[in-house]
C-alpha positions in Angstrom: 8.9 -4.7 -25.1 10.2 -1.3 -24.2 8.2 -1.3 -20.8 9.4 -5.2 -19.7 13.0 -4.1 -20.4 12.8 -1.0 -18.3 10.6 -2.8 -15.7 13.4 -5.5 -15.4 16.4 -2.6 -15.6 14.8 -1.1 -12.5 14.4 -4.8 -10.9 17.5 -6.4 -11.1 19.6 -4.1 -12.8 20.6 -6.1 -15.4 18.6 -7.4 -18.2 19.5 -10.2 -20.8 18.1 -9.4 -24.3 17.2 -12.4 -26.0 18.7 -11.2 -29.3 22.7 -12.0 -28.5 22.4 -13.3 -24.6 24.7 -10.3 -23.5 23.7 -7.7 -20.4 24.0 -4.3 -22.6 21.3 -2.6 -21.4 22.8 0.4 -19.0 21.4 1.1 -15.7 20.9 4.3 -14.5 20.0 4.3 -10.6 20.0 7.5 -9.8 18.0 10.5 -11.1 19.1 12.5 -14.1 19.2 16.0 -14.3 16.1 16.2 -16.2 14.4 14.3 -13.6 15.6 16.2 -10.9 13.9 19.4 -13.0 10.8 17.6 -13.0 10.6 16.6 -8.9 11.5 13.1 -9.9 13.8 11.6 -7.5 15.1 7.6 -7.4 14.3 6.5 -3.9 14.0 3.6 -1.8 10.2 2.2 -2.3 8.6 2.7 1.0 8.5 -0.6 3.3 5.1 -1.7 5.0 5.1 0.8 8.3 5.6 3.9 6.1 2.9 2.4 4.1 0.5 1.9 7.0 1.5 5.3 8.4 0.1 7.0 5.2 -3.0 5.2 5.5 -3.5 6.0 8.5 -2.6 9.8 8.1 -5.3 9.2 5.1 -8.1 7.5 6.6 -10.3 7.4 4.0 -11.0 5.9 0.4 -9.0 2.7 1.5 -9.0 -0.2 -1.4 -9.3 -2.9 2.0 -11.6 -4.6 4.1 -11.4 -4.5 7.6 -9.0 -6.7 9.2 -8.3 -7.5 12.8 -5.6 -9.7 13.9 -6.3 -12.7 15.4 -5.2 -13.3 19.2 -2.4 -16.6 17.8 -1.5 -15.1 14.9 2.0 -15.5 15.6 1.3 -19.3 16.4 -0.7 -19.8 13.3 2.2 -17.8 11.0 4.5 -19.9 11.9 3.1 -23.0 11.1 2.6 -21.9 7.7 6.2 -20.8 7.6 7.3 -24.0 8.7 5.0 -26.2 6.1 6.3 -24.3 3.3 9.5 -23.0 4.3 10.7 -25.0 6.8 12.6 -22.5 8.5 11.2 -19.7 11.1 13.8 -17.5 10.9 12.9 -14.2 10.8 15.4 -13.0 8.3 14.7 -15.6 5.9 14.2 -13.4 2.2 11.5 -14.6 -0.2 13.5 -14.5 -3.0 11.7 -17.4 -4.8 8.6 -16.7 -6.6 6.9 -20.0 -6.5 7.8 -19.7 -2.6 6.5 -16.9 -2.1 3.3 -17.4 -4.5 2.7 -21.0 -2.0 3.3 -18.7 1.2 1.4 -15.9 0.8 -1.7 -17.9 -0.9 -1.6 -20.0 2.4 -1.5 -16.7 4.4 -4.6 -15.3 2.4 -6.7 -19.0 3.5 -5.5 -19.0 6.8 -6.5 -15.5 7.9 -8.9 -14.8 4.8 -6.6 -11.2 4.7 -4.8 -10.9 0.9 -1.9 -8.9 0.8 -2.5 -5.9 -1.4 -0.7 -5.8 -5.0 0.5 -2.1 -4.0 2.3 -4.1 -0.7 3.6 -7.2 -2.3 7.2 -5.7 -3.3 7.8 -4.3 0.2 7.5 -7.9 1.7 10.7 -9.3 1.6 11.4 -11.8 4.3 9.5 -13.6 7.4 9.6 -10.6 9.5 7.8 -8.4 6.8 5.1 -11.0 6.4 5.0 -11.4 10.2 4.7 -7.5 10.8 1.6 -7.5 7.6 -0.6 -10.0 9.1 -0.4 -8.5 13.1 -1.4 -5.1 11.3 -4.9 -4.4 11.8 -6.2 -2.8 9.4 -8.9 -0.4 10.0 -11.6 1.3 6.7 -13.6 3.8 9.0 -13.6 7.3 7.6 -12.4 9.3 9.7 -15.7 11.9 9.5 -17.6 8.6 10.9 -15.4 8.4 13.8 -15.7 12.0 14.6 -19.7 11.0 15.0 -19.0 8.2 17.8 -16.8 10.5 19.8 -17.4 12.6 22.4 -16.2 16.6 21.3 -15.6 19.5 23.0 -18.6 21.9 23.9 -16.8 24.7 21.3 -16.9 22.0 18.7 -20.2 21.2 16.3 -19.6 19.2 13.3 -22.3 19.7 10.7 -22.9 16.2 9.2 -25.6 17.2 6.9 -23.9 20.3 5.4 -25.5 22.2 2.5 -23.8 23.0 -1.0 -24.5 26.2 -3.4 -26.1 25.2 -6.3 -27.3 27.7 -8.6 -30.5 26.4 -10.0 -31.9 25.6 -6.3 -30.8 28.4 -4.7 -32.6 31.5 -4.5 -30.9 33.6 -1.7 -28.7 35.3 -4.4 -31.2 34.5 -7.1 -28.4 31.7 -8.3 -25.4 34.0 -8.5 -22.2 32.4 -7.4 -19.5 34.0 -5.7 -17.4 32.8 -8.1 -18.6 33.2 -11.5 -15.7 31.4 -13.7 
C-alpha cells in the first residue's frame, strides 16, 4: 500500500486515501537533505531525444528490435490520430488512459514497432508520438559496425582477442598478475 501511495504522491501530487476521502498525504518535490547526501536529486524524467541520445551514446545491449521508419509515416500517423482522436494537433496531451491505451495499441499494428514501457511516461502529446515512430531505431553493436568499416592503416582491431585463464595458460605456469 505504501509503494501505490508514494507511486501516486510522485504522479499527481496528491493522493486521496480511501479511509476519510481527504488529500493529507504531503508532497515533497524536491530532494531532502538526506537525499542530496546520497547523490539523489528530483529531476525532470528525461523526454524521448535524451532517451534516444543515451542509446545511441550506448550502442549496445538494447532491449529493441530494429526499426526503420517507414517512407509515409507521417501520412499513416495521422490517420490513426484522426480515427481515434479526431484532432491532428500537434499539442494535443494524452491525458486519457483509455485514449492513449486505443492510440498507441493502433500505433504498435500499424507499424508492428511497440513503444517501450521505459518510454511510455515521456510521451505526452501528438508530437511525442509523432517524433517516437519517425525514430529509427538501430540494435547493431557498435564492435560489429567497427568490422564493416573501413579504418585507418594505424588501426587493427582484434576481434578474436584472447583472455588469461589460469588453468589453460601455461606462459606463467597459471600465475595471474593479479593474485586477489
Amino acid at each position: 500500500m505504501a509503494a501505490l501511495v508514494r507511486h501516486g504522491v510522485l504522479k499527481t501530487g496528491q493522493v486521496k486515501l480511501p479511509q476519510n476521502g481527504n488529500y493529507n498525504v504531503l508532497v515533497c518535490r524536491y530532494a531532502t537533505k538526506a537525499e542530496k547526501k546520497k547523490g539523489i536529486d528530483r529531476k525532470v524524467p528525461p523526454k524521448i531525444d535524451s532517451s534516444a541520445q543515451s542509446l545511441a551514446a550506448k550502442g549496445f545491449l538494447r532491449p529493441q528490435k530494429d526499426y526503420t521508419p517507414p517512407q509515409d509515416v507521417s501520412t499513416r500517423l495521422e490517420s490513426i490520430i484522426q480515427n481515434k482522436l479526431g484532432a491532428i494537433e500537434k499539442t494535443t496531451k494524452l491525458s486519457d488512459l483509455n485514449v492513449r491505451f486505443a492510440l498507441f495499441s493502433a500505433c504498435n499494428d500499424e507499424f508492428n514497432h511497440s513503444i517501450p514501457n521505459s518510454l511510455l511516461h515521456a510521451i505526452e502529446t501528438v508530437d511525442d508520438l509523432c517524433k517516437f515512430y519517425a525514430t529509427p531505431v538501430n540494435t547493431t553493436m557498435p564492435l560489429d559496425k567497427l568490422r564493416n568499416m573501413k579504418l585507418p592503416k594505424n588501426l587493427h582491431i582484434q576481434y578474436e582477442y584472447h583472455r588469461f585463464h589460469p588453468d589453460t595458460d601455461t606462459k606463467f605456469d597459471g600465475i595471474t598478475a593479479f593474485p586477489r
